[in-house]
C-alpha positions as CSV (number, residue, x, y, z in Angstrom):
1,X,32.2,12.2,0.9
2,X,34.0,10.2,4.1
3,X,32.4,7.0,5.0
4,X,30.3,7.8,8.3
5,X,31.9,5.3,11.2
6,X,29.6,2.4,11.3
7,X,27.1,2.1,14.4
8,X,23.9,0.7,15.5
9,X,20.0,1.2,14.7
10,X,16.9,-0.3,16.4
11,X,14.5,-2.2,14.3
12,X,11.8,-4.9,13.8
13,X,13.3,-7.6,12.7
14,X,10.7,-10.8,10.9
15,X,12.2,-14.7,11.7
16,X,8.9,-16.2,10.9
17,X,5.2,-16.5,11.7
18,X,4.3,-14.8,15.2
19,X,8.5,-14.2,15.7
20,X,8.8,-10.3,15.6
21,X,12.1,-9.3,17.8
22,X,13.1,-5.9,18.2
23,X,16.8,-6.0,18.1
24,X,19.7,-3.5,17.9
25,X,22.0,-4.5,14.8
26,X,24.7,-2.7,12.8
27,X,23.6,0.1,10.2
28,X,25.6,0.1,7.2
29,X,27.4,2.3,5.3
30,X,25.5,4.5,1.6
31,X,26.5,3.4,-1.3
32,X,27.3,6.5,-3.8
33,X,23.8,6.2,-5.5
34,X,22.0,5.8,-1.7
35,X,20.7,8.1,0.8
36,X,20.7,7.7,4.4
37,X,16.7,8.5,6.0
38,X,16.2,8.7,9.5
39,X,12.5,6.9,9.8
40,X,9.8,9.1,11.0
41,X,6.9,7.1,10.5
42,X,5.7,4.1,9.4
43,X,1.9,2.4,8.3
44,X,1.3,-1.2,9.3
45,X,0.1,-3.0,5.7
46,X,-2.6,-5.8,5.9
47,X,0.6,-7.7,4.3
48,X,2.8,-7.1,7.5
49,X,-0.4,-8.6,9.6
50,X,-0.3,-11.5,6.9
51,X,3.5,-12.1,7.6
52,X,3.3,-12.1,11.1
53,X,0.5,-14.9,10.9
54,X,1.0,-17.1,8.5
55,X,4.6,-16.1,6.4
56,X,6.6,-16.2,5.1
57,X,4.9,-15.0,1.9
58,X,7.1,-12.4,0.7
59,X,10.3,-12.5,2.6
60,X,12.5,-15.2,1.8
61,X,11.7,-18.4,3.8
62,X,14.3,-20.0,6.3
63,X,17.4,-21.2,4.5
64,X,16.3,-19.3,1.5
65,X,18.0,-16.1,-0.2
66,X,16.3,-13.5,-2.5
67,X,18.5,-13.9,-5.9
68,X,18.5,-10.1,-6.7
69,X,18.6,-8.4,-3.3
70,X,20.7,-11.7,-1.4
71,X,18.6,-10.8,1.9
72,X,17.3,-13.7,3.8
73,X,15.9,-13.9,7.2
74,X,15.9,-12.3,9.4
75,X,14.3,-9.0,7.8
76,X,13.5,-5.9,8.7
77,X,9.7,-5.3,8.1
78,X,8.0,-1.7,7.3
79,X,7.2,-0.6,3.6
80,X,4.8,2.5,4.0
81,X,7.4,5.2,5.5
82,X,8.8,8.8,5.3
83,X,11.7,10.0,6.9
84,X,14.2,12.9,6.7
85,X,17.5,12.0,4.7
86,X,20.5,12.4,7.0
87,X,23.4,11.3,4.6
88,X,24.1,11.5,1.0
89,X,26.2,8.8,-1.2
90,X,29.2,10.6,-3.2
91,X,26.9,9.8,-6.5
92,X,23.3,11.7,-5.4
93,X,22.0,14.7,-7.0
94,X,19.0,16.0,-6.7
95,X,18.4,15.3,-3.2
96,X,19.8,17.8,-0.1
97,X,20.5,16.6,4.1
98,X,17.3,17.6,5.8
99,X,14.9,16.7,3.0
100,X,11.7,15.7,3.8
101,X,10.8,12.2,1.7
102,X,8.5,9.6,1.2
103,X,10.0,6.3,0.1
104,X,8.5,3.8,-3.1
105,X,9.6,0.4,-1.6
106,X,9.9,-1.6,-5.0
107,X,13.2,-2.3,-6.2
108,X,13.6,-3.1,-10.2
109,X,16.6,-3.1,-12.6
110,X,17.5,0.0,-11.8
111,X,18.2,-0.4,-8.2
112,X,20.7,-3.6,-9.3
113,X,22.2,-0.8,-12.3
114,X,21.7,-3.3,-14.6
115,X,20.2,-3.6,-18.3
116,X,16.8,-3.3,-18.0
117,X,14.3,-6.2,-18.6
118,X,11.3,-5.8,-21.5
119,X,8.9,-4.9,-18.6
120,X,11.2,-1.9,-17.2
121,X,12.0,-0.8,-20.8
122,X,7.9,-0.5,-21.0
123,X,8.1,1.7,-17.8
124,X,6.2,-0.9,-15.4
125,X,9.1,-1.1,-13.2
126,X,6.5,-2.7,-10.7
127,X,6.0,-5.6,-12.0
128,X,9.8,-6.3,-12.7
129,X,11.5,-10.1,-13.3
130,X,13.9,-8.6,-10.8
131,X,10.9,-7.3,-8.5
132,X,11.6,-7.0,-4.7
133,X,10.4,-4.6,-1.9
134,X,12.2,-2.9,1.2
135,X,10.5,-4.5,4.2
136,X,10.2,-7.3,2.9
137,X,12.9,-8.9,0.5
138,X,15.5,-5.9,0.7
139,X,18.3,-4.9,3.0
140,X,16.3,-2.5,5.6
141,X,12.2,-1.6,6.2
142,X,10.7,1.5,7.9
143,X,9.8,-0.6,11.3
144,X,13.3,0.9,12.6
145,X,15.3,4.2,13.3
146,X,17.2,4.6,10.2
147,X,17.2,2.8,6.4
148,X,19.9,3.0,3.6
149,X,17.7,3.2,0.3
150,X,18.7,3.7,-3.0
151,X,18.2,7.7,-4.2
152,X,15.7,6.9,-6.8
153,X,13.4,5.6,-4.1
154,X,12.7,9.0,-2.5
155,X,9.6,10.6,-3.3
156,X,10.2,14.2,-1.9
157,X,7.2,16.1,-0.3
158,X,6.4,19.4,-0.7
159,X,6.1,21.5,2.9
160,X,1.8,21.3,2.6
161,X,2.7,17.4,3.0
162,X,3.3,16.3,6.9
163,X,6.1,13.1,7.3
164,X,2.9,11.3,8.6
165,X,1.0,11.4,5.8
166,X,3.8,11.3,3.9
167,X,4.0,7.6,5.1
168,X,-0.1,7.1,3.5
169,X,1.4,8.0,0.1
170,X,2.5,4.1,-0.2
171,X,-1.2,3.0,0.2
172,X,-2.5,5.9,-1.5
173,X,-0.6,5.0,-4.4
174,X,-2.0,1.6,-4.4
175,X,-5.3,3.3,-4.7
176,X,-4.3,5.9,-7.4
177,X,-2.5,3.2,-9.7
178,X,-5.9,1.1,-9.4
179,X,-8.1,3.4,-10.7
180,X,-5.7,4.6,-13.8
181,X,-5.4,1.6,-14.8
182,X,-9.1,0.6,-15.0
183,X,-9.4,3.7,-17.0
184,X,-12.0,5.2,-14.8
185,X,-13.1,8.7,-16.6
186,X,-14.3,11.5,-14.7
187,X,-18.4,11.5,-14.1
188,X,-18.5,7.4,-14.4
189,X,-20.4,5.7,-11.4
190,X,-18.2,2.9,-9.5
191,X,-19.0,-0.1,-7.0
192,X,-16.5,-0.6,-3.7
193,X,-16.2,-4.0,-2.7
194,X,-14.8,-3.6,1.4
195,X,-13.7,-0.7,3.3
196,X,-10.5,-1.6,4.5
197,X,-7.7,0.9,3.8
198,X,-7.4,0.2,0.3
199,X,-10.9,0.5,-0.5
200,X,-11.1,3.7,1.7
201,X,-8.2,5.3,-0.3
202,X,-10.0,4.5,-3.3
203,X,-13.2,5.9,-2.1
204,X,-11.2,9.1,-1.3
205,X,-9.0,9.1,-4.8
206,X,-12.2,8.4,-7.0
207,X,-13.4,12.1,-5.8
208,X,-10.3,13.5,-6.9
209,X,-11.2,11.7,-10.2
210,X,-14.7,13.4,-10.8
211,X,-16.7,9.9,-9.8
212,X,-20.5,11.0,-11.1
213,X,-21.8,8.1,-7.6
214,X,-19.7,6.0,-5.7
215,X,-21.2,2.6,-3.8
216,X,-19.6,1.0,-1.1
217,X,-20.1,-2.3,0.6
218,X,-18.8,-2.6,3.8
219,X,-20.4,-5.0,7.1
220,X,-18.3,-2.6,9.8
221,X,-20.2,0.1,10.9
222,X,-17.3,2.4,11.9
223,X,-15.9,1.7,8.2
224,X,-19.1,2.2,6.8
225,X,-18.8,5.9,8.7
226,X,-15.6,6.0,7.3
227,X,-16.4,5.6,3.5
228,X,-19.3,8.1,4.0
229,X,-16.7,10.8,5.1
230,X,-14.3,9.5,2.3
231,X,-16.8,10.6,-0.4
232,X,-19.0,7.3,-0.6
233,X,-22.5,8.0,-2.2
234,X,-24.3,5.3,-0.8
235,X,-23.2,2.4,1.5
236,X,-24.9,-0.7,1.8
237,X,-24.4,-3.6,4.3
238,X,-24.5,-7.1,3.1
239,X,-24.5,-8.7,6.0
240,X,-28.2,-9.6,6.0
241,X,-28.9,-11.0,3.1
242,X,-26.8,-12.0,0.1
243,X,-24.0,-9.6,-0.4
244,X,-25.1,-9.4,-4.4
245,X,-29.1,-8.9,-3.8
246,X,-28.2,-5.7,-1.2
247,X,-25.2,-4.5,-3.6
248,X,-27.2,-4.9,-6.7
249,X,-30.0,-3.4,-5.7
250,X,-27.7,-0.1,-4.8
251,X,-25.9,0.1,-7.9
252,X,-29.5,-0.3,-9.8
253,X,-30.9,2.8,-8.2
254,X,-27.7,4.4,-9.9
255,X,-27.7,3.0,-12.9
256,X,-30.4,0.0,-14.4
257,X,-27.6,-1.3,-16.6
258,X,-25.2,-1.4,-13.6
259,X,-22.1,0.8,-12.8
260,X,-18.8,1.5,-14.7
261,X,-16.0,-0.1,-13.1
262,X,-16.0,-2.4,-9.8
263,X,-13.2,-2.3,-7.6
264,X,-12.9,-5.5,-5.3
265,X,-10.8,-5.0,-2.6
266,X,-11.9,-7.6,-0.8
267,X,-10.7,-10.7,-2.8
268,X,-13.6,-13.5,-1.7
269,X,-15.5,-15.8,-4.3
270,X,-18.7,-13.2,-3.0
271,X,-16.9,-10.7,-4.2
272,X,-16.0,-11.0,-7.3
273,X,-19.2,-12.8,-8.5
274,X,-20.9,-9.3,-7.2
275,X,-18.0,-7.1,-9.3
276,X,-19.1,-8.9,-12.0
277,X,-22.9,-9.1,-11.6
278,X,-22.0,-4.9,-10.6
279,X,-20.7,-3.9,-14.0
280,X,-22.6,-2.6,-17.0
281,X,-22.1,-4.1,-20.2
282,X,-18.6,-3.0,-21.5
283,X,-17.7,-2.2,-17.8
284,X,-14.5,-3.2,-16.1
285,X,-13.9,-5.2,-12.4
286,X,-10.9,-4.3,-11.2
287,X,-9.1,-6.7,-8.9
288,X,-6.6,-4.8,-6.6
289,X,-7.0,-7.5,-3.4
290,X,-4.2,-10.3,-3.0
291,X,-6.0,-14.0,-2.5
292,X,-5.4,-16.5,0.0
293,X,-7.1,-19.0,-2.3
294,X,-7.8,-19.6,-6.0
295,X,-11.7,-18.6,-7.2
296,X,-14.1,-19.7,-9.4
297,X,-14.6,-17.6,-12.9
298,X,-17.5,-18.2,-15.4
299,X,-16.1,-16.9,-18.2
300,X,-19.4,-16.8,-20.5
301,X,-20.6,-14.1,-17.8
302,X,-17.5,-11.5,-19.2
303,X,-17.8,-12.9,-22.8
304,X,-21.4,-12.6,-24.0
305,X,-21.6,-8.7,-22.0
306,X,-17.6,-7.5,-23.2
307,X,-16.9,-6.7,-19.4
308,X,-13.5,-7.0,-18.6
309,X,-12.0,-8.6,-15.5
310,X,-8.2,-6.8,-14.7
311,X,-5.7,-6.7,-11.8
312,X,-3.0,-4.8,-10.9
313,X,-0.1,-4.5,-8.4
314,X,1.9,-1.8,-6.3
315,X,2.6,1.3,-8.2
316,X,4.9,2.9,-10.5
317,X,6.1,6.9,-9.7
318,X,4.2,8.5,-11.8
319,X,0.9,6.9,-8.9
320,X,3.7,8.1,-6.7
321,X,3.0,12.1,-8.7
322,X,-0.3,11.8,-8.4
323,X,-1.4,11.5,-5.3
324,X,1.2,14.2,-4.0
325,X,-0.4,16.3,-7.1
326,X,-4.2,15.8,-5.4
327,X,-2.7,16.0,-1.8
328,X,-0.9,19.5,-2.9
329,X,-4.7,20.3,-3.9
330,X,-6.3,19.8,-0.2
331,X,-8.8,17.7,-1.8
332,X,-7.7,14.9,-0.2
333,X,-8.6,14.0,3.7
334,X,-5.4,11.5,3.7
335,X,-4.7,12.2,7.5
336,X,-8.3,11.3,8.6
337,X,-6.9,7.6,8.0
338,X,-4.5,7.6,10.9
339,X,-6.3,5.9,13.5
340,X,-3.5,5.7,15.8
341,X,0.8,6.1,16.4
342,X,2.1,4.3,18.5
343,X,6.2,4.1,19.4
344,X,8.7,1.8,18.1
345,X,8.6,-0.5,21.2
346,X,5.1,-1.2,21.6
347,X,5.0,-2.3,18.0
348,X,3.9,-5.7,18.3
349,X,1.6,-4.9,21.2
350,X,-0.2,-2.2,20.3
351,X,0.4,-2.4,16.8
352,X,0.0,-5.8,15.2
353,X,-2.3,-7.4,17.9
354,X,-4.7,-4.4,18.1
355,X,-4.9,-5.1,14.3
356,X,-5.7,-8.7,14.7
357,X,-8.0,-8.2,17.7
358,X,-9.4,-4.9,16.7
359,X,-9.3,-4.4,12.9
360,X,-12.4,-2.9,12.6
361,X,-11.7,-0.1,15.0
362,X,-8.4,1.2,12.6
363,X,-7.8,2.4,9.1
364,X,-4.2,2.8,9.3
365,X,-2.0,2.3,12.5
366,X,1.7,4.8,12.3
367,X,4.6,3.9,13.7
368,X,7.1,6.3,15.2
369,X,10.5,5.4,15.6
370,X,11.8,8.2,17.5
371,X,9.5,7.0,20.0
372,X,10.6,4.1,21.5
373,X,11.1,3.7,25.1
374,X,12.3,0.2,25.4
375,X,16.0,-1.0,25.9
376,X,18.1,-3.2,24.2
């Protein structure tokens, strides 16, 4: 296939905290194991908030380069997109011009081609020595027009799945790898620590997993609305009093010896003292937040009741199957988490800031490309 004549794309580009810059730069040319997508739309992660305030975390920091990938900043910013592939490398199979995709950010051996390290030989490619993520650490995000990804990063979706929530299945996944790997079995009872979109997409997954009662604890009253129409049981607000007494006393009316598995996605000290205090003997806490500081752990309060405390991160495809799998089914309300789209150009504005300022008002925030009205 003839190289296609290098021109420009529009995109978000990440210098540092509170230093977003929407700038026109050169696209570049697919590799023969890449695809070319044209971005359709794009969810602004709590981590993208956390970049803009107080990175970098992720993205390389100034005078820095990521070993594997060589990108350094500034970088394009965006992980949770779908798009439409517009150009094939000479080496793709498998994929066709005009198809419909959802992209898994993480990059792992395979995207370097090169032998695989003992984690990716044990099929947890997300958790990779060589681990790094489009928007963040890689050449290209979804916060632009166009991406060059490698063709194993395209999650095609069938026609019953829309491009925008085709750009939830990155979250979703987040969600659906959580609850596999706290071995959740159909009928057990579970605690929800916070109501952001994580915890709502758990909420929502859990149904598709046959939860027998699902509590949720949540201070927002619009995202205590939210995990009632997400399938939440019961939702409790700990705002006044102790967040354990009012969770506690939910999950006893469910069970006296405390629910299965407790998912914090919430990552405070409260928190996870109320996971643990949630769980039945033998249960599991499952950590799926990312912590701005270290906690406190008694250990005797796992060991003398076997629970189990376990964390996870990202996704692997097969999370990726899944959730397509239960979307395919219609059992799954994914597009009731798009709060708002907004173009391209009013990004920052309307975007970011109306997270910072009004978090409690959104689940998920979409980007559109295709919509941006500014010039360059």
């Amino acid at each position: 296939m003839a190289e296609t004549p290098q021109h420009t794309m529009i995109a978000l580009r990440y210098y540092g905290p509170k230093d977003l810059r929407l700038e026109q730069i050169p696209s570049r040319a697919c590799r023969p194991n890449e695809v070319r997508v044209k971005i359709a739309y794009c969810g602004i992660c709590g981590s993208d908030i956390h970049e803009y305030l107080g990175g970098p975390i992720f993205p390389p920091k100034a005078g820095e380069t990521n070993p594997w990938t060589g990108e350094s900043l500034p970088v394009t910013l965006g992980h949770e997109f779908s798009g439409v592939i517009v150009e094939l490398g000479s080496a793709v199979n498998g994929l066709q011009v005009g198809s419909r995709v959802s992209v898994n950010p993480a990059l792992d051996d395979r995207h370097y081609e090169v032998e695989p390290c003992t984690i990716c030989q044990l099929g947890k490619h997300n958790i990779c020595k060589r681990y790094a993520s489009y928007g963040m650490s890689a050449d290209g995000g979804g916060f632009a027009s166009e991406i060059v990804v490698h063709a194993i990063s395209c999650i095609p979706l069938p026609e019953s799945v829309s491009l925008q929530v085709g750009a939830l299945l990155e979250p979703l996944a987040v969600a659906w790898h959580s609850i596999r790997l706290s071995e959740f079995q159909p009928r057990q009872t579970a605690v929800v620590l916070g109501a952001g979109p994580i915890g709502l997409a758990i909420v929502m997954l859990l149904r598709v997993w046959g939860a027998g009662h699902i509590v949720v604890s949540e201070t927002t009253p619009s995202r205590k609305r939210m995990a009632m129409h997400f399938g939440a049981d019961t939702v409790v607000n700990p705002a006044d009093a102790t967040e354990q007494d009012r969770v506690l006393l939910a999950v006893r009316e469910v069970n006296a010896d405390g629910v299965d598995v407790a998912f914090d996605a919430t990552g405070l000290q409260a928190t996870l003292d109320t996971a643990i205090a949630a769980i039945r003997p033998g249960g599991t806490v499952f950590n799926v937040a990312i912590h701005e500081r270290p906690l406190q752990l008694n250990l005797n309060k796992l060991v003398c009741f076997e629970k189990r405390l376990i964390g996870g991160i990202c996704y692997t495809r097969d999370d990726f199957a899944g959730v397509l799998q239960a979307l395919v089914s219609g059992k799954v309300p994914a597009q009731d988490m798009i709060t708002s789209i907004v173009p391209l150009s009013e990004v920052v504005q309307r975007g970011f800031l109306e997270l910072i300022n009004h978090k409690a008002a959104h689940v998920k925030i979409l980007v559109e490309p295709s919509r941006f009205r500014a010039h360059i």
